[in-house]
TORLUM-37619 format. One record per residue: x, y, z of N, C-alpha, C in turn; residue in three letters. Coordinates in steps of 0.05 Angstrom, whole numbers, plus 32768, in hexadecimal, padded with zeros to 4 digits. Example, Ala and Ser with C-alpha at 12.3 -4.5 7.8 and 13.67 -1.06 7.14 Angstrom:
2
81087F8E809C80F67FA6809C81087FBE809CALA
81017FD3808E81117FEB808F81028001809DSER
***
This chain:
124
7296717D7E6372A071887E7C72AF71727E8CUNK
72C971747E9572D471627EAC72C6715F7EBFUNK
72C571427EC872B7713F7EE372CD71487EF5UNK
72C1714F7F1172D871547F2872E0713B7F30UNK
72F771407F3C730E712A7F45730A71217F59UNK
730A71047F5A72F970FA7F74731C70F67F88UNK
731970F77F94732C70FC7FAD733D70D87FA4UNK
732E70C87FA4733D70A87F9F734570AB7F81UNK
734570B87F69735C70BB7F5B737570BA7F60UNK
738C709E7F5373A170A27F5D73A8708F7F44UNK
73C370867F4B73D1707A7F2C73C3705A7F2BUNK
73C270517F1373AA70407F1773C670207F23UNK
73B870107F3173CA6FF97F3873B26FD87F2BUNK
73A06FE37F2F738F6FCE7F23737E6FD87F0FUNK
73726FC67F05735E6FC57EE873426FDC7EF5UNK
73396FD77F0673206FEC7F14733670027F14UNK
7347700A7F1F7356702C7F26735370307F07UNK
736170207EF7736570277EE2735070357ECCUNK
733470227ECE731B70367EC8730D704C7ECFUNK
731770477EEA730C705F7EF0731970757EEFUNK
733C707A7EE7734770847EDF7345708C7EC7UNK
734670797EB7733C707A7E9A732170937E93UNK
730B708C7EA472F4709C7E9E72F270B27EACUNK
730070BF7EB7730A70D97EC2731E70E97EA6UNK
733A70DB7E9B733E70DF7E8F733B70DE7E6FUNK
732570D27E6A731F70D17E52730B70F37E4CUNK
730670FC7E5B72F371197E5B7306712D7E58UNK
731E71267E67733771437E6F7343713E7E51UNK
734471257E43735D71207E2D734A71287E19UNK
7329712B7E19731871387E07731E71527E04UNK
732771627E1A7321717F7E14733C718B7E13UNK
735671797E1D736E71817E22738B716F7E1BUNK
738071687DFC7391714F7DF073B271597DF7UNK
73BD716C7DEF73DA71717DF173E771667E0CUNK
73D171767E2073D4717A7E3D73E1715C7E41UNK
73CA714D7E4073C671317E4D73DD71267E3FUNK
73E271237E2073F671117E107418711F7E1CUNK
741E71397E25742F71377E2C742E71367E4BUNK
741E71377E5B742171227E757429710D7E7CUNK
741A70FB7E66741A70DE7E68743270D07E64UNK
743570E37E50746370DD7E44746B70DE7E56UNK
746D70F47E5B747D71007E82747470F27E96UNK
746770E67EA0746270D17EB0746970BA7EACUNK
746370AA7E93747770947E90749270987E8DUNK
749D70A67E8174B470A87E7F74C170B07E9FUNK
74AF70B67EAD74B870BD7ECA74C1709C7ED5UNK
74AA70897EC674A470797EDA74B470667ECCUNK
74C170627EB274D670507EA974E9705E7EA9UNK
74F170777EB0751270757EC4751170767EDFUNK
7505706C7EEA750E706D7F0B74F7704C7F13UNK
750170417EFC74EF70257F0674DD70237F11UNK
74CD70347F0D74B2703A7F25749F70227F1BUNK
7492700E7F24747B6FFE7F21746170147F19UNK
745070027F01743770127EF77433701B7ED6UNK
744C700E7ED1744C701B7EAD7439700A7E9EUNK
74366FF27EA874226FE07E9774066FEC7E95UNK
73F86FFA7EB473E370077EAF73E0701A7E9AUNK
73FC702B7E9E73F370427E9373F2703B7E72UNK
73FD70257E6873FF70197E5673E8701A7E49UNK
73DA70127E5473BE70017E5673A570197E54UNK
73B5702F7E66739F704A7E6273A770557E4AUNK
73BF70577E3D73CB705C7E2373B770577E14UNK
73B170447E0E739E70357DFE7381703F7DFBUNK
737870427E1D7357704F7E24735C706A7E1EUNK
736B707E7E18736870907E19737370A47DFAUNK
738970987DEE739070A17DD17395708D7DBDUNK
738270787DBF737F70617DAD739B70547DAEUNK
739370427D9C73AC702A7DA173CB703A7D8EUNK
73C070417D7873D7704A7D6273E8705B7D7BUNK
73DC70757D7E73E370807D9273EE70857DA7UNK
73E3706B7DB573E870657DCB7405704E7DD3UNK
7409703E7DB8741A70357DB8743670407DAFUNK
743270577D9E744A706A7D94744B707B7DB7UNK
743D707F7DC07445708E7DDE745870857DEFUNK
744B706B7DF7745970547E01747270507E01UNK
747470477DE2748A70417DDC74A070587DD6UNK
7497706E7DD874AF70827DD674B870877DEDUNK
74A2708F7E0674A570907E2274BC70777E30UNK
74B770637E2974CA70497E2C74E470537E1CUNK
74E970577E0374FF705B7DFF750D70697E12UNK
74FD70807E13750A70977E22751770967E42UNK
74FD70867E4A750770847E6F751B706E7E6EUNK
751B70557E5B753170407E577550704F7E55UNK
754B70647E42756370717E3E7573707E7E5EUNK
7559708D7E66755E70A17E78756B70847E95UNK
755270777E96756170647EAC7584705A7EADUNK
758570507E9375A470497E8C75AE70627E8FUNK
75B9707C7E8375CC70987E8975CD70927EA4UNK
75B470927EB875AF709A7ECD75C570887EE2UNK
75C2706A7ED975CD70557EE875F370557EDAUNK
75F370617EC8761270537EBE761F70757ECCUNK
761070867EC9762970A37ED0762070AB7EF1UNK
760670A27EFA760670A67F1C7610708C7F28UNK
75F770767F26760470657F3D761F70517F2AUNK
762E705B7F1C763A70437F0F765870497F1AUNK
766270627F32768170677F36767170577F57UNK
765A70537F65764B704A7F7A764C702F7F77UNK
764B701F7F61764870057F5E76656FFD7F5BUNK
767270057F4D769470027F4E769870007F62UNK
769B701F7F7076A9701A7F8D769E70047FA2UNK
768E6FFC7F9E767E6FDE7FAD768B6FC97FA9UNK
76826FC07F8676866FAD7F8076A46FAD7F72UNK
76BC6FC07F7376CB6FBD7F6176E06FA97F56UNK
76E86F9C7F6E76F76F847F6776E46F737F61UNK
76C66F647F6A76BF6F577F5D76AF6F547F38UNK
76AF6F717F3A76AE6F767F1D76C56F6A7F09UNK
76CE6F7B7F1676FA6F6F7F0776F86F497EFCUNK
76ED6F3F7F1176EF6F1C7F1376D96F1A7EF7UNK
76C36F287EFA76AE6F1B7EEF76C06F237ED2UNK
76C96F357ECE76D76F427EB176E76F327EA3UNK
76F76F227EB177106F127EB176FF6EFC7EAEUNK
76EE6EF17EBB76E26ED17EB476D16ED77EA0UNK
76C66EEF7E9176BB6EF47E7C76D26EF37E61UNK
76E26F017E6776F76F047E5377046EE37E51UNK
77076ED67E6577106EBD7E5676FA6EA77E4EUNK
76DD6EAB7E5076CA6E9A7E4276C96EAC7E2EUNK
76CA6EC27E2976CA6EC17E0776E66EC17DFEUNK
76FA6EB77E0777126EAD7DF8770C6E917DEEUNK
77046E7F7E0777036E697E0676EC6E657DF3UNK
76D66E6F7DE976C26E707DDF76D16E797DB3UNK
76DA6E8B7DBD76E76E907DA376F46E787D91UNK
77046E697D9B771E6E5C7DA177106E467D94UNK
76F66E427DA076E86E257D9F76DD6E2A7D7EUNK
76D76E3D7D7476C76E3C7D5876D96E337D41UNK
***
């Protein structure tokens, strides 16, 4: 049976939140494996595209909660995924926002890039 949810349940930030997190959810991921495994995706992946601080914990509950094999194929797909989602997110929203800011000094940095790898070429 799930224990009830103690009101100070919240995303873990230290090693104590994190257990006691852990041992709340180790009872719910007993009786409701799908549930929990696709939460946990959806949460990280929430939380590696929008740079949110906290993925290491959940990392870490990865582990306490669907073993390491497991827990590290989660992980690491959820990272692919929010990595991906972060980049679309930054090159087709804020990337006509960062232009219009920075656009001439983009231009400079392009141009002093383009002639160190001339001069870099040149040299081999």
């Amino acid at each position: 049976m799930v224990r009830d949810w103690p009101p100070e349940l919240k995303l873990p930030r230290t090693l104590k939140d994190l257990k006691i997190l852990g041992r709340y959810l180790t009872d719910y991921t007993d009786q409701h494996y799908i549930r929990v495994s696709i939460a946990f995706v959806s949460l990280y992946v929430f939380l590696q595209t929008f740079l949110v601080p906290g993925s290491i914990m959940l990392s870490v509950l990865a582990g306490a909660l669907f073993g390491v094999v497991v827990g590290v194929f989660y992980v690491a797909l959820a990272t692919a995924i929010g990595a991906t989602n972060c980049y679309f997110l930054s090159k087709y929203l804020a990337g006509h926002a960062i232009h219009s800011m920075l656009g001439e000094k983009m231009d400079q940095w392009r141009y002093q890039e383009a002639c160190t790898s001339t001069i870099d070429a040149t040299m081999r």
